[in-house]
VMD Tcl script that draws the C-alpha trace (Angstrom):
set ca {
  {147.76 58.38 155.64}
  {145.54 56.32 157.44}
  {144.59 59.62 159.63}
  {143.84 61.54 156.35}
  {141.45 58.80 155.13}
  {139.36 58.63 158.18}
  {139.57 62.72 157.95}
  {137.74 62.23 154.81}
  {140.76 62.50 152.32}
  {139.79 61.43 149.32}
  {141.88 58.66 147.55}
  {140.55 57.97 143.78}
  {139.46 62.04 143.60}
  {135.71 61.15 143.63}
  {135.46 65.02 144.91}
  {136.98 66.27 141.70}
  {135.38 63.66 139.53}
  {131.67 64.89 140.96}
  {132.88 68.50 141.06}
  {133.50 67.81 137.16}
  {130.06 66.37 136.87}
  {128.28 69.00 138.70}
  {130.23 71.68 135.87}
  {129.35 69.68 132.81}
  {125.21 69.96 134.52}
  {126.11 73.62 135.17}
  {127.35 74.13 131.76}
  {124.58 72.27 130.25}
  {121.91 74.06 132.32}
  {123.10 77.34 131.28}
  {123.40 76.22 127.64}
  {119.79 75.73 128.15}
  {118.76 78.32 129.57}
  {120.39 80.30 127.25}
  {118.88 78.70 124.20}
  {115.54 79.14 126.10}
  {116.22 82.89 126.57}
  {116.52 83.13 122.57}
  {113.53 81.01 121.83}
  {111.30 83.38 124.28}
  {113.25 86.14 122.90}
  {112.17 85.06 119.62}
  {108.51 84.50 120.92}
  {108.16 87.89 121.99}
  {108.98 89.35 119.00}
  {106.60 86.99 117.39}
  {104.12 88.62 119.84}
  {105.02 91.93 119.65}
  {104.77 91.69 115.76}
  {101.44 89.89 115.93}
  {100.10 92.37 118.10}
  {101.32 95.04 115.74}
  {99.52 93.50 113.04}
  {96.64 93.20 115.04}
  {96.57 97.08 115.97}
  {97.15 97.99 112.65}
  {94.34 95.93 111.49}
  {92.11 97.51 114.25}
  {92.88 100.92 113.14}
  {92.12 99.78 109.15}
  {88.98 98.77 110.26}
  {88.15 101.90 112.53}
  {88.86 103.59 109.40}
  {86.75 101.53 107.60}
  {83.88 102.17 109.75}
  {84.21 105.72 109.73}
  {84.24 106.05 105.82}
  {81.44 103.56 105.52}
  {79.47 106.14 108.45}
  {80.24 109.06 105.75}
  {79.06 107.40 102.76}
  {75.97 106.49 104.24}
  {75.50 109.47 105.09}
  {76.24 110.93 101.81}
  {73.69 107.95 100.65}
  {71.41 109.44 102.69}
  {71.51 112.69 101.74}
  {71.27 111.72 98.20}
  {68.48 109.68 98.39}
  {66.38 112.81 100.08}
  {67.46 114.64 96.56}
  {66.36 112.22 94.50}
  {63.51 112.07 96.20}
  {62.89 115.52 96.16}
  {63.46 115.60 92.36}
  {61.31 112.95 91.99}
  {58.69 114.26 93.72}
  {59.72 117.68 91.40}
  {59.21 115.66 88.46}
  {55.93 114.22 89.39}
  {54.83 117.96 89.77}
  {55.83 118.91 86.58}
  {54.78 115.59 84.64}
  {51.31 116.68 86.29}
  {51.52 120.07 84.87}
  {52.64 118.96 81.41}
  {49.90 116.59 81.27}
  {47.63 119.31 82.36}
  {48.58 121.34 79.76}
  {48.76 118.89 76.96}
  {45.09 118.39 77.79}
  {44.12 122.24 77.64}
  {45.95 122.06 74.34}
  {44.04 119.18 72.77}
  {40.94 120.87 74.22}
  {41.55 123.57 72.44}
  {42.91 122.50 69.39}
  {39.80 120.36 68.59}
  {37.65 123.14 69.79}
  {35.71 124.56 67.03}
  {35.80 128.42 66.53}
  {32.05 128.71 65.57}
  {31.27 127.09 69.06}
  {33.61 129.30 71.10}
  {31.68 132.93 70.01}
  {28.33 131.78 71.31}
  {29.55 131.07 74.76}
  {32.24 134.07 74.64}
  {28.88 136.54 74.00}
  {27.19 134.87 76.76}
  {29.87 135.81 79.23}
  {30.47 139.13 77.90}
  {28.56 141.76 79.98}
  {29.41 145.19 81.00}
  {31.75 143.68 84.08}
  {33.70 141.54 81.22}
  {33.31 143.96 78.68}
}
mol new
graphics top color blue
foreach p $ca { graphics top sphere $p radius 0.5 }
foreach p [lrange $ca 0 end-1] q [lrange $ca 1 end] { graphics top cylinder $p $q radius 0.2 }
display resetview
């Protein structure tokens, strides 16, 4: 017995004892590691829908900025036709006016004054 003791037998099982230990520590590092696996597991998926979101968002607001390209466009164009009608209108306000006045003119022009100046422009060219 004695030779078995100094070969390193071990008496009380402290081997088995430690070797117990060391299997609960295994045991509880893989627990861990395992419930770390399913929280970054869970964080990627976080990630992965964040970054979804994200690129969806990106692409709403591409869209965004090509619409709001178009209608300014369409603004553009028409605010040249309202300008060109307005500058249409103008024209024919002008003309209007004109001939409102060539109406009054003539309206309150008096017949009797009209055949003197009639004669004086008739000649044989006229005539």
């Amino acid at each position: 017995m004695e030779e078995l003791h100094a070969a390193g037998w071990d008496w009380e099982n402290d081997s088995i004892k430690e070797l117990e230990l060391r299997n609960e520590v295994i045991l509880f590092l893989i627990h861990e590691r395992i419930k770390t696996s399913k929280y970054v597991s869970k964080v990627q998926n976080r990630e992965q829908n964040f970054n979804k979101k994200v690129r969806n968002i990106e692409k709403e607001l591409s869209d965004l900025k090509d619409s709001k390209i178009e209608y300014q466009k369409i603004v553009t164009r028409k605010d040249r036709q309202f300008e060109k009608l307005q500058k249409e209108k103008d024209s024919l306000q002008a003309r209007y006016n004109k001939l409102q006045k060539s109406i009054h003119r003539l309206k309150s022009t008096n017949a009797q004054d009209v055949i003197p100046k009639l004669i004086q422009q008739l000649d044989s060219r006229t005539f």
